[in-house]
mmCIF entry with sequence, helices, sheets and N, C-alpha, C, O atoms, coordinates in Angstrom:
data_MODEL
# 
_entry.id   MODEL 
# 
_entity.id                         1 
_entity.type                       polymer 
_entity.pdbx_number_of_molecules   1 
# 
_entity_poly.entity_id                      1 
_entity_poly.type                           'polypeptide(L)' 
_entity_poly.nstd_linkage                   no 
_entity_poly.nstd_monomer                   no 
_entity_poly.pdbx_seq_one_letter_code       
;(UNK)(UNK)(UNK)(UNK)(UNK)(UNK)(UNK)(UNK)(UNK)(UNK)(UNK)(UNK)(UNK)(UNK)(UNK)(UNK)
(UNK)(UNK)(UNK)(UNK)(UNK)(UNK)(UNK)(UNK)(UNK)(UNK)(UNK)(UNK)(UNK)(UNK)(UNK)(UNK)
(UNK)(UNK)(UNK)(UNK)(UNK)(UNK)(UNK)(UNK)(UNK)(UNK)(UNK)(UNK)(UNK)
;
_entity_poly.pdbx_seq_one_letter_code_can   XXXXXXXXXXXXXXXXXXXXXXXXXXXXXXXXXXXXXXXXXXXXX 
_entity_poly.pdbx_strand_id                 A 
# 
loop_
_entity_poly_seq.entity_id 
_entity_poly_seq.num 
_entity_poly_seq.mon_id 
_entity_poly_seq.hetero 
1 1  UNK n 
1 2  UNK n 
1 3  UNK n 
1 4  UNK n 
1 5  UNK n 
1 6  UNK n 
1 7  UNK n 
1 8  UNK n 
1 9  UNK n 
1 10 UNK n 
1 11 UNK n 
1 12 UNK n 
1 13 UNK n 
1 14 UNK n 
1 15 UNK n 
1 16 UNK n 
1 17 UNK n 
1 18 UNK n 
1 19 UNK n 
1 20 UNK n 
1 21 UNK n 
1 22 UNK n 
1 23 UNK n 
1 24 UNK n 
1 25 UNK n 
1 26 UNK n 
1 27 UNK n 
1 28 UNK n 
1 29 UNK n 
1 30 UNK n 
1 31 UNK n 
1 32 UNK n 
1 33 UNK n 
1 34 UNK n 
1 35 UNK n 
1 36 UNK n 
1 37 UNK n 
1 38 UNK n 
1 39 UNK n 
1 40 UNK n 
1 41 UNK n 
1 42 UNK n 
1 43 UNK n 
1 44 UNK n 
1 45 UNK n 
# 
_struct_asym.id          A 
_struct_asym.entity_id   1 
# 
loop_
_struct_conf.conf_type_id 
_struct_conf.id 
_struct_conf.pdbx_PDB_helix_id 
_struct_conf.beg_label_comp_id 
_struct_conf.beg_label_asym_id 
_struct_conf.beg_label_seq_id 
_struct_conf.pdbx_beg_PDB_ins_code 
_struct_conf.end_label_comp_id 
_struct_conf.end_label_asym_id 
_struct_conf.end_label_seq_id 
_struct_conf.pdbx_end_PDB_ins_code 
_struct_conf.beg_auth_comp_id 
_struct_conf.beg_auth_asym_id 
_struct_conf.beg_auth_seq_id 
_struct_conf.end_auth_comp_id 
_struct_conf.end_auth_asym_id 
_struct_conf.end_auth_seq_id 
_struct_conf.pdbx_PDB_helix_class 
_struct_conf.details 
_struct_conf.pdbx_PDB_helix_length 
HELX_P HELX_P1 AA1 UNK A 3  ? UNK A 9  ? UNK A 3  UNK A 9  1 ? 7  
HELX_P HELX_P2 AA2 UNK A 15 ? UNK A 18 ? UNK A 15 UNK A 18 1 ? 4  
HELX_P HELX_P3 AA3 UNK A 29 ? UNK A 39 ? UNK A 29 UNK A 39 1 ? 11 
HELX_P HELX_P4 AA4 UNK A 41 ? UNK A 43 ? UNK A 41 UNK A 43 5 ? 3  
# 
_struct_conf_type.id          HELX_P 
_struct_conf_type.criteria    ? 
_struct_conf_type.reference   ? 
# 
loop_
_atom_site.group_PDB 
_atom_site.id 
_atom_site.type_symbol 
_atom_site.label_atom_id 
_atom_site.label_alt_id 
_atom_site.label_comp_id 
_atom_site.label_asym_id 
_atom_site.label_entity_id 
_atom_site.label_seq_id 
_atom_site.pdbx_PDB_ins_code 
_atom_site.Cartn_x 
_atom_site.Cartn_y 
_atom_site.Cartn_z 
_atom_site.occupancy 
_atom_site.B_iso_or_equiv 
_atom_site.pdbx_formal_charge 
_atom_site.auth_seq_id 
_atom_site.auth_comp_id 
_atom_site.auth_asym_id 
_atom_site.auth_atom_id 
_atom_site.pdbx_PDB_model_num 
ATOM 1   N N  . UNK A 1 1  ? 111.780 126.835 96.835  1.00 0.00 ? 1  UNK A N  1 
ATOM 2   C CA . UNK A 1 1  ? 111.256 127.253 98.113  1.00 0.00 ? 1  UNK A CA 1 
ATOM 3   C C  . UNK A 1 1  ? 111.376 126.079 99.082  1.00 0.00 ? 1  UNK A C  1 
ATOM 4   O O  . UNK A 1 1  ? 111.508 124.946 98.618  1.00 0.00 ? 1  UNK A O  1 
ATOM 5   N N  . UNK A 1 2  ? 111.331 126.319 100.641 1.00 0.00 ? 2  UNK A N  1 
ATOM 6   C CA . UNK A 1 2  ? 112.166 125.230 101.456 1.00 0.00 ? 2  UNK A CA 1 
ATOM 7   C C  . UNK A 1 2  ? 110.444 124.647 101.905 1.00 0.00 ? 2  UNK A C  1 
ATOM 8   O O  . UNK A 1 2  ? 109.352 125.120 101.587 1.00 0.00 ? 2  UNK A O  1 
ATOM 9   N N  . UNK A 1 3  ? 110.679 123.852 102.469 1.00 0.00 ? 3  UNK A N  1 
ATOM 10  C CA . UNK A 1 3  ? 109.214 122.984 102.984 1.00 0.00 ? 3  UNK A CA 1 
ATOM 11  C C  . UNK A 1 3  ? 108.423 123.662 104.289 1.00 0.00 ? 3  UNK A C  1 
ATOM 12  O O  . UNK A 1 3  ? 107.234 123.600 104.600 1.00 0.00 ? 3  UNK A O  1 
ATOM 13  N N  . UNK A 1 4  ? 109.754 124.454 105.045 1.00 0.00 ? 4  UNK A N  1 
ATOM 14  C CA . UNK A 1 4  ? 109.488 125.026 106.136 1.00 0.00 ? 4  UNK A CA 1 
ATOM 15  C C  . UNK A 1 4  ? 108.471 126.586 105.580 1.00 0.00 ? 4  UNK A C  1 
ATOM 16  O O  . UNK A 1 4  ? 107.422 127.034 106.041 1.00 0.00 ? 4  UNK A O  1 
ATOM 17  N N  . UNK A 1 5  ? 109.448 127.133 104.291 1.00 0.00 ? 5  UNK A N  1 
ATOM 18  C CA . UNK A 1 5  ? 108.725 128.383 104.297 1.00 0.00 ? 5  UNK A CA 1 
ATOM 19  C C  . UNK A 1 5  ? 107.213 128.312 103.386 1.00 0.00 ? 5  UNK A C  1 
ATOM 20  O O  . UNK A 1 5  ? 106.430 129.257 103.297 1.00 0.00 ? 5  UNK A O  1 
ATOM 21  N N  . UNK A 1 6  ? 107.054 127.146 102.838 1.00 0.00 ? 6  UNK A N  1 
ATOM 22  C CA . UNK A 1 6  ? 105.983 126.913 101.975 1.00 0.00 ? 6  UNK A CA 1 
ATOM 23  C C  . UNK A 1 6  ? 104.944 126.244 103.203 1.00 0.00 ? 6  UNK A C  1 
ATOM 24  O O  . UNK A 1 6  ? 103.756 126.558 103.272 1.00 0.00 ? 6  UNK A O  1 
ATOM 25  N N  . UNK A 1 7  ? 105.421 125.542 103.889 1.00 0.00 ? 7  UNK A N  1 
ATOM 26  C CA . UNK A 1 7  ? 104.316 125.456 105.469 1.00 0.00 ? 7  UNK A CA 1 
ATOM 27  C C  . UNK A 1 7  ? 103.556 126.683 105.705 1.00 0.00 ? 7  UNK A C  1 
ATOM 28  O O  . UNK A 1 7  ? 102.429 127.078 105.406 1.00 0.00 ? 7  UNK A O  1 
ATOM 29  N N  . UNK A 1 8  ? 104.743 127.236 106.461 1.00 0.00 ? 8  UNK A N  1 
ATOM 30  C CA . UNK A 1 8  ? 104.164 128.575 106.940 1.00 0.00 ? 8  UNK A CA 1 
ATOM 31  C C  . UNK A 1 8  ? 103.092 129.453 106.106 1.00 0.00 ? 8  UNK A C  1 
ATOM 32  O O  . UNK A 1 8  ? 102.056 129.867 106.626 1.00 0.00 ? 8  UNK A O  1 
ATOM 33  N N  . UNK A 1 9  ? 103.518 129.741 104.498 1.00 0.00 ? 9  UNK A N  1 
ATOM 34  C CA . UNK A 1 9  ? 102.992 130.335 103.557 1.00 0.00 ? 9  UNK A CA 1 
ATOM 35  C C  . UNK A 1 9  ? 101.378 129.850 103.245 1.00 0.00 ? 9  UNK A C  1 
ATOM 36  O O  . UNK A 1 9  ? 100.405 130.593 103.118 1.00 0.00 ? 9  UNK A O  1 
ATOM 37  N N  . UNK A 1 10 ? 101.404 128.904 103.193 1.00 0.00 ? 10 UNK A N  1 
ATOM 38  C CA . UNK A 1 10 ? 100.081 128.018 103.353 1.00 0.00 ? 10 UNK A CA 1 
ATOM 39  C C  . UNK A 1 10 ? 99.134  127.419 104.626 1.00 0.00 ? 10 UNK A C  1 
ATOM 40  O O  . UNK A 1 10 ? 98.282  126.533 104.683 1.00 0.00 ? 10 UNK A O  1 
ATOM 41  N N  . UNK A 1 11 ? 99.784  128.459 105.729 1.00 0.00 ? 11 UNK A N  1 
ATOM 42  C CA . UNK A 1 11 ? 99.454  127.961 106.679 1.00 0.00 ? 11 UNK A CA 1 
ATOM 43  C C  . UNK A 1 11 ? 99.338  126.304 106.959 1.00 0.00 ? 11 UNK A C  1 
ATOM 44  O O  . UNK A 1 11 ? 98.274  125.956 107.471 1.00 0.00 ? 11 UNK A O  1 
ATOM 45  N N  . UNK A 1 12 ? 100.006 125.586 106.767 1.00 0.00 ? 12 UNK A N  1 
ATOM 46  C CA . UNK A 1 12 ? 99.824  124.207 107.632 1.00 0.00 ? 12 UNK A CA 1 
ATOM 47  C C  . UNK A 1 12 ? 101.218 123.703 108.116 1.00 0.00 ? 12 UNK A C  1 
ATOM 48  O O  . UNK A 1 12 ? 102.344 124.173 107.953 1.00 0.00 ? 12 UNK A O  1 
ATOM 49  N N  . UNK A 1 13 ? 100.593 122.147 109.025 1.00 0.00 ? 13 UNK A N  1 
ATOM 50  C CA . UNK A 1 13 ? 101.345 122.107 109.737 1.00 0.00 ? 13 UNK A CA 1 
ATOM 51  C C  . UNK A 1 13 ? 102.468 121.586 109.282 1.00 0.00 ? 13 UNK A C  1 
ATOM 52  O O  . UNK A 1 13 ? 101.931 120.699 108.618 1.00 0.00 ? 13 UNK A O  1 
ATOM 53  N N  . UNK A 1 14 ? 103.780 121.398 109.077 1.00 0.00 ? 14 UNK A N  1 
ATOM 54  C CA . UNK A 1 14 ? 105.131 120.882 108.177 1.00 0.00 ? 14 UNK A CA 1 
ATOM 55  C C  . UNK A 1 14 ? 104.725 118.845 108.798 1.00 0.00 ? 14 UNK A C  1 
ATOM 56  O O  . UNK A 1 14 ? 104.883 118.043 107.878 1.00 0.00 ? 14 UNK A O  1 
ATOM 57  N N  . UNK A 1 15 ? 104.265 118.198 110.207 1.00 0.00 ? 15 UNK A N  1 
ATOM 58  C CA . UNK A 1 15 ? 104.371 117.325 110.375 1.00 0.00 ? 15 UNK A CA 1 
ATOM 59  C C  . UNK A 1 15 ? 103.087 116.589 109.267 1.00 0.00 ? 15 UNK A C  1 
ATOM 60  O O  . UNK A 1 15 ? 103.399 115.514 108.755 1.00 0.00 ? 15 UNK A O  1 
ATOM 61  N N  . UNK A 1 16 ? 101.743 117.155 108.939 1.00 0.00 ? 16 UNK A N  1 
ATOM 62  C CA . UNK A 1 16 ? 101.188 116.552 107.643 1.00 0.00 ? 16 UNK A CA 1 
ATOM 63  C C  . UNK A 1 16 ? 101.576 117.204 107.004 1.00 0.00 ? 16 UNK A C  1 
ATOM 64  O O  . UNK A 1 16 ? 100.790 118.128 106.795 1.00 0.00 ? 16 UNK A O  1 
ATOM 65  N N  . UNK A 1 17 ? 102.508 117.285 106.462 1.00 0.00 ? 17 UNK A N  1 
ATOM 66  C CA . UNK A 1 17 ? 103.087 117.790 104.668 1.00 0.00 ? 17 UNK A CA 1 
ATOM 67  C C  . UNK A 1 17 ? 104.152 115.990 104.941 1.00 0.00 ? 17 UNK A C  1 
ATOM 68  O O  . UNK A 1 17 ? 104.318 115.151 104.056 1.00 0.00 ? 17 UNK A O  1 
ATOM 69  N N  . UNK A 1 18 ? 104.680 115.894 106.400 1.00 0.00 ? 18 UNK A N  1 
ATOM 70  C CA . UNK A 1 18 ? 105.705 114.660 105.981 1.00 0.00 ? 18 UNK A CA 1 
ATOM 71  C C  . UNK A 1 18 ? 104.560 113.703 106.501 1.00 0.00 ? 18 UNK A C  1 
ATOM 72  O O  . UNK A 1 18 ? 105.015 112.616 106.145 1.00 0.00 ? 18 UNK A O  1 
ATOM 73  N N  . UNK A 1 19 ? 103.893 113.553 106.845 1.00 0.00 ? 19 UNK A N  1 
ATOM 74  C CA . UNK A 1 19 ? 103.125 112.067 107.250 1.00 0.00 ? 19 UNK A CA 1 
ATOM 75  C C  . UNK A 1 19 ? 103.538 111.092 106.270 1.00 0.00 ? 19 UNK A C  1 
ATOM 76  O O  . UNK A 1 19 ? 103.750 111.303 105.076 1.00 0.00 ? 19 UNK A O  1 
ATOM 77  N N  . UNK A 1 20 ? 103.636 109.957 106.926 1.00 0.00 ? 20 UNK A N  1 
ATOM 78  C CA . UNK A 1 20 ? 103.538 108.867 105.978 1.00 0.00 ? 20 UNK A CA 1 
ATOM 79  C C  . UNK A 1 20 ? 102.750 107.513 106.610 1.00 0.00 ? 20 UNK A C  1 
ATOM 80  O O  . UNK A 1 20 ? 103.236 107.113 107.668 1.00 0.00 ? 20 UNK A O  1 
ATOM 81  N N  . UNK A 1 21 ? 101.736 106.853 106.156 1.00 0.00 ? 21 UNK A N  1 
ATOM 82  C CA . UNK A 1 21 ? 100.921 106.031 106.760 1.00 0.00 ? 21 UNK A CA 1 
ATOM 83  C C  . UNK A 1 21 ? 101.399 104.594 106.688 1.00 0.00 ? 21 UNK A C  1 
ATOM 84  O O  . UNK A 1 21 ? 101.896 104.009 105.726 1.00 0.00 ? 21 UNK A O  1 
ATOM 85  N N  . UNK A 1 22 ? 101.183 104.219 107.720 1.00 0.00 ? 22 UNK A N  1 
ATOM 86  C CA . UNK A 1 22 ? 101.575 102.844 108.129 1.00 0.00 ? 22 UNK A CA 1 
ATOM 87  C C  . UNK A 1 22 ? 101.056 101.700 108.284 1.00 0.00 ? 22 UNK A C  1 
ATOM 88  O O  . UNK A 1 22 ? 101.004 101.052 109.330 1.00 0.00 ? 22 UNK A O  1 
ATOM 89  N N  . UNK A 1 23 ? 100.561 101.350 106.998 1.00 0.00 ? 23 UNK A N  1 
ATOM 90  C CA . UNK A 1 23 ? 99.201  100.309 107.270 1.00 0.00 ? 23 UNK A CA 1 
ATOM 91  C C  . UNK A 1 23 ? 100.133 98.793  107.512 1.00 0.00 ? 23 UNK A C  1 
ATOM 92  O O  . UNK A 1 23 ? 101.245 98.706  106.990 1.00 0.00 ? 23 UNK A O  1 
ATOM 93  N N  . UNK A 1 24 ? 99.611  97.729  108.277 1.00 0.00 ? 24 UNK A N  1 
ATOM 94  C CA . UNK A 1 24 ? 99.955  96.272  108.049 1.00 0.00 ? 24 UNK A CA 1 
ATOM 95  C C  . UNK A 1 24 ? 99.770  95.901  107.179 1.00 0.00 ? 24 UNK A C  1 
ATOM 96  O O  . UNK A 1 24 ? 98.914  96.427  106.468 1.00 0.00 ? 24 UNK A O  1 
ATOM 97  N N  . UNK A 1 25 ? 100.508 94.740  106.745 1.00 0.00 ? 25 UNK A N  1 
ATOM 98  C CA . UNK A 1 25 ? 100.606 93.811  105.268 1.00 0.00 ? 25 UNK A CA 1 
ATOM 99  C C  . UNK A 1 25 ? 99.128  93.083  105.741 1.00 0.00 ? 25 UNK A C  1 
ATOM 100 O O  . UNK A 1 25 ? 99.115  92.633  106.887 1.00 0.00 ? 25 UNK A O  1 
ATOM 101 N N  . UNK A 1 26 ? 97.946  92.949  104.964 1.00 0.00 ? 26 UNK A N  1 
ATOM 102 C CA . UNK A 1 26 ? 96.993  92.494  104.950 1.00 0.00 ? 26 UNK A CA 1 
ATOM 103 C C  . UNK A 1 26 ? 96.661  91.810  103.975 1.00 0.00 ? 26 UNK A C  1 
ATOM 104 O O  . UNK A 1 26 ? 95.485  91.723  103.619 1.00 0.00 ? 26 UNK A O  1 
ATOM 105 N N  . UNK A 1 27 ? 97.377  91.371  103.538 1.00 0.00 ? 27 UNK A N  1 
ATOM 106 C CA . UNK A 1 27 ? 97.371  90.434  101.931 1.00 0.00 ? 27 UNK A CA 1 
ATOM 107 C C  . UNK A 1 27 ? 96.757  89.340  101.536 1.00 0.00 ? 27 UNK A C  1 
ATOM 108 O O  . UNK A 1 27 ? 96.330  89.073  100.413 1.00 0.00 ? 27 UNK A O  1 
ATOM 109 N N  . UNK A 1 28 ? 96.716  88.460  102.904 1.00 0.00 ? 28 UNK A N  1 
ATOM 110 C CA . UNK A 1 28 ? 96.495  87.435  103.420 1.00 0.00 ? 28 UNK A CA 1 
ATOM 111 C C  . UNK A 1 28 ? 94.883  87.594  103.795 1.00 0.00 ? 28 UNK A C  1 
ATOM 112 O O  . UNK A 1 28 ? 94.063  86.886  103.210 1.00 0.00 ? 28 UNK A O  1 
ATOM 113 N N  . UNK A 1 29 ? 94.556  88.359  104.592 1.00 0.00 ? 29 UNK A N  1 
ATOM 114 C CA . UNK A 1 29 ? 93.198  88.635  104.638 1.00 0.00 ? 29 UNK A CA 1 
ATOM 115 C C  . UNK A 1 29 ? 92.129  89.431  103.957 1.00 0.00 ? 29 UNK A C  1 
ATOM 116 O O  . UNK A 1 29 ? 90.904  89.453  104.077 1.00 0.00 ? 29 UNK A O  1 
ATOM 117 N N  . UNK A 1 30 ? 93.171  90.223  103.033 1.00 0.00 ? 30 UNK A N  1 
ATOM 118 C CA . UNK A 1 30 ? 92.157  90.311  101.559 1.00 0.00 ? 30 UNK A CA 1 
ATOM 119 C C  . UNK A 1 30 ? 91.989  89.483  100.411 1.00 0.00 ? 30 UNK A C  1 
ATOM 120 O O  . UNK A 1 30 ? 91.392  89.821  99.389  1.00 0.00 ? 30 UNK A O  1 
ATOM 121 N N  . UNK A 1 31 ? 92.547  88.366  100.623 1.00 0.00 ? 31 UNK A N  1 
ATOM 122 C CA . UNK A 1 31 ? 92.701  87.086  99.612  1.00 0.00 ? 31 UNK A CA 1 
ATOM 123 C C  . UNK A 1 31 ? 91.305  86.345  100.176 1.00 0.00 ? 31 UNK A C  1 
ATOM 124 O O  . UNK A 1 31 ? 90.290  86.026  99.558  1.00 0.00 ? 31 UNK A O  1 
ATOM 125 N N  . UNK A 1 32 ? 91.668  86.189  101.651 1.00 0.00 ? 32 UNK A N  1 
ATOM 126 C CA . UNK A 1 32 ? 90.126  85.395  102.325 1.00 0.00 ? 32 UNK A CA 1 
ATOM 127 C C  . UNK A 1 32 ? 89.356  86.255  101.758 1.00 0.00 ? 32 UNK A C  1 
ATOM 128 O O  . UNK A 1 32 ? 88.888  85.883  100.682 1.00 0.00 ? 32 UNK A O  1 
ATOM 129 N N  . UNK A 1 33 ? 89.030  87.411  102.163 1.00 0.00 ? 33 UNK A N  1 
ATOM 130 C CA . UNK A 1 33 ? 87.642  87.906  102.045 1.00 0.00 ? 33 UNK A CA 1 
ATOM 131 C C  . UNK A 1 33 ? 87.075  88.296  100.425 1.00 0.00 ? 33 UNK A C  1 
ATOM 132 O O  . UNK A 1 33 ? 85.965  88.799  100.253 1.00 0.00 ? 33 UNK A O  1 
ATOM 133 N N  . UNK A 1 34 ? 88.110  87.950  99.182  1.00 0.00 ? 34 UNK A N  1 
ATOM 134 C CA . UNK A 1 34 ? 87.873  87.366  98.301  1.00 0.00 ? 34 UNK A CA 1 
ATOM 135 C C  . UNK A 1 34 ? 87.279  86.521  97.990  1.00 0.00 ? 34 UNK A C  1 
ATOM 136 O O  . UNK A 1 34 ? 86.209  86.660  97.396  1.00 0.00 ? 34 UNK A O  1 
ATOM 137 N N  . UNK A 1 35 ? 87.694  85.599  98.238  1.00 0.00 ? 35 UNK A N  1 
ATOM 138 C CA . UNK A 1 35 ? 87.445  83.819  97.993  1.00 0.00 ? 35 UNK A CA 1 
ATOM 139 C C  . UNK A 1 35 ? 85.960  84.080  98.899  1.00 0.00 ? 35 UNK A C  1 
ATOM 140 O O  . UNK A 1 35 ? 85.001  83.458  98.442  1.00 0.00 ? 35 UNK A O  1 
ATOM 141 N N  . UNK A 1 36 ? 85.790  84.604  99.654  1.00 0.00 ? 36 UNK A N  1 
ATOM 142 C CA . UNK A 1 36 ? 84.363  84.586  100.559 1.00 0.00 ? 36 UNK A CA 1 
ATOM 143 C C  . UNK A 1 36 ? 83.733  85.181  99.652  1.00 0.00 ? 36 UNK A C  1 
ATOM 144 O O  . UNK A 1 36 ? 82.891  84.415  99.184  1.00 0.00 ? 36 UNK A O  1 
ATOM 145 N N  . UNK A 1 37 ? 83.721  86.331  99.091  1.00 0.00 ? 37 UNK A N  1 
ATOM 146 C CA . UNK A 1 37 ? 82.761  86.841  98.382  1.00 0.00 ? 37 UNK A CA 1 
ATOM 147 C C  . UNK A 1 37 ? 82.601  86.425  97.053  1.00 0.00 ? 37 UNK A C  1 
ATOM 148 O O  . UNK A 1 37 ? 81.623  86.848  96.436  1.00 0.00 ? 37 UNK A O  1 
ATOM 149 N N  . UNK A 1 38 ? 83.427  85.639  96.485  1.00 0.00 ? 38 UNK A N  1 
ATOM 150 C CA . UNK A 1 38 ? 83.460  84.301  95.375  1.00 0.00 ? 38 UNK A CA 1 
ATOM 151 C C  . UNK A 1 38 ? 82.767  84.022  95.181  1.00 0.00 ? 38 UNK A C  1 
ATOM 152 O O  . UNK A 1 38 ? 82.168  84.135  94.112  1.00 0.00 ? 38 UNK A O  1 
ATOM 153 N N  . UNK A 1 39 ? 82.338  83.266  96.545  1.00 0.00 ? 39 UNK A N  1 
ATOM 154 C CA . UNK A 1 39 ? 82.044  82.317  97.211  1.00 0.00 ? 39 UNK A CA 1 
ATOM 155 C C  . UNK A 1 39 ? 80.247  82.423  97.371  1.00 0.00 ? 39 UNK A C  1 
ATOM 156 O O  . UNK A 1 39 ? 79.396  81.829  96.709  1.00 0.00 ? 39 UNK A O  1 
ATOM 157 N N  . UNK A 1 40 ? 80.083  83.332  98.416  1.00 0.00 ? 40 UNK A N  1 
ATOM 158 C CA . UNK A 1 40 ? 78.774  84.018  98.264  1.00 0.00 ? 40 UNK A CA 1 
ATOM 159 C C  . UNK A 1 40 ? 78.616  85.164  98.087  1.00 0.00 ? 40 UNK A C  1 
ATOM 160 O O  . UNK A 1 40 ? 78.977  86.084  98.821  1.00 0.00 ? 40 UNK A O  1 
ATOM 161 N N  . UNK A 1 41 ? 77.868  85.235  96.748  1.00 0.00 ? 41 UNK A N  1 
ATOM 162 C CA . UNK A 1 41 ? 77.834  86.635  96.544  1.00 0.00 ? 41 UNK A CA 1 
ATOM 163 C C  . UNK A 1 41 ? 77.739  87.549  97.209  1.00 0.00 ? 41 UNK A C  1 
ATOM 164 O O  . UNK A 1 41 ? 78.515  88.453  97.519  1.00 0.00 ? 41 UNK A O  1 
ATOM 165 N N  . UNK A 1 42 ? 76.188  87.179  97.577  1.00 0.00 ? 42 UNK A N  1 
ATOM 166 C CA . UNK A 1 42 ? 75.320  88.136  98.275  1.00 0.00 ? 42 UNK A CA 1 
ATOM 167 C C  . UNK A 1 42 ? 75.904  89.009  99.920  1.00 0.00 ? 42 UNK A C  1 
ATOM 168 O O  . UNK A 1 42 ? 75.473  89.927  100.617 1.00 0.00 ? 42 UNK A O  1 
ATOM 169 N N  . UNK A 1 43 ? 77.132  88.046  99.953  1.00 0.00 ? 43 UNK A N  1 
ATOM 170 C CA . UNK A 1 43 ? 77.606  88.988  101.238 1.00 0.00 ? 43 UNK A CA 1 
ATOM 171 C C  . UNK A 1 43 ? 78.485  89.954  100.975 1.00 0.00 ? 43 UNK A C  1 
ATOM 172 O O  . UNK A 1 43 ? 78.979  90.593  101.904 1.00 0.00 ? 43 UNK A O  1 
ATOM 173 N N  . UNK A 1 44 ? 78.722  90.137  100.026 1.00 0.00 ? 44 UNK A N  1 
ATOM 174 C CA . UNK A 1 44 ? 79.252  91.552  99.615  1.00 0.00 ? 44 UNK A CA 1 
ATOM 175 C C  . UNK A 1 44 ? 77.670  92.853  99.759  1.00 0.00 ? 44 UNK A C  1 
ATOM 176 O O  . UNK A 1 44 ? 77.673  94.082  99.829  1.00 0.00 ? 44 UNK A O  1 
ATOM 177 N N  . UNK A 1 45 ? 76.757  92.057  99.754  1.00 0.00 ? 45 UNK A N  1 
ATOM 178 C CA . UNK A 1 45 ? 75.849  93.340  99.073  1.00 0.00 ? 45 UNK A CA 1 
ATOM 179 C C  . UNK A 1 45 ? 75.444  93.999  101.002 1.00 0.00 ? 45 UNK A C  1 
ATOM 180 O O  . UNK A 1 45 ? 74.753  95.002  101.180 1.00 0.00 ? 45 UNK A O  1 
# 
């Protein structure tokens, strides 16, 4: 079955069936906020 007629069939929209999310490389600032919560616990809580 094609993507177009399984949209329709299911009612939704074909542009979220293709979404694809685009987050930034944040790698770097989940390493800090690691080492911070290492660091002191209690600021995680």
């Amino acid at each position: 079955m094609s993507q177009r007629r399984a949209c329709v069939v299911l009612s939704i929209d074909r542009s979220s069936v293709r979404y694809r999310r685009r987050r930034p490389d944040d790698a770097h600032i989940r390493e800090a906020m690691k080492q911070v919560a290492s660091e002191r616990r209690r600021f995680g809580y």
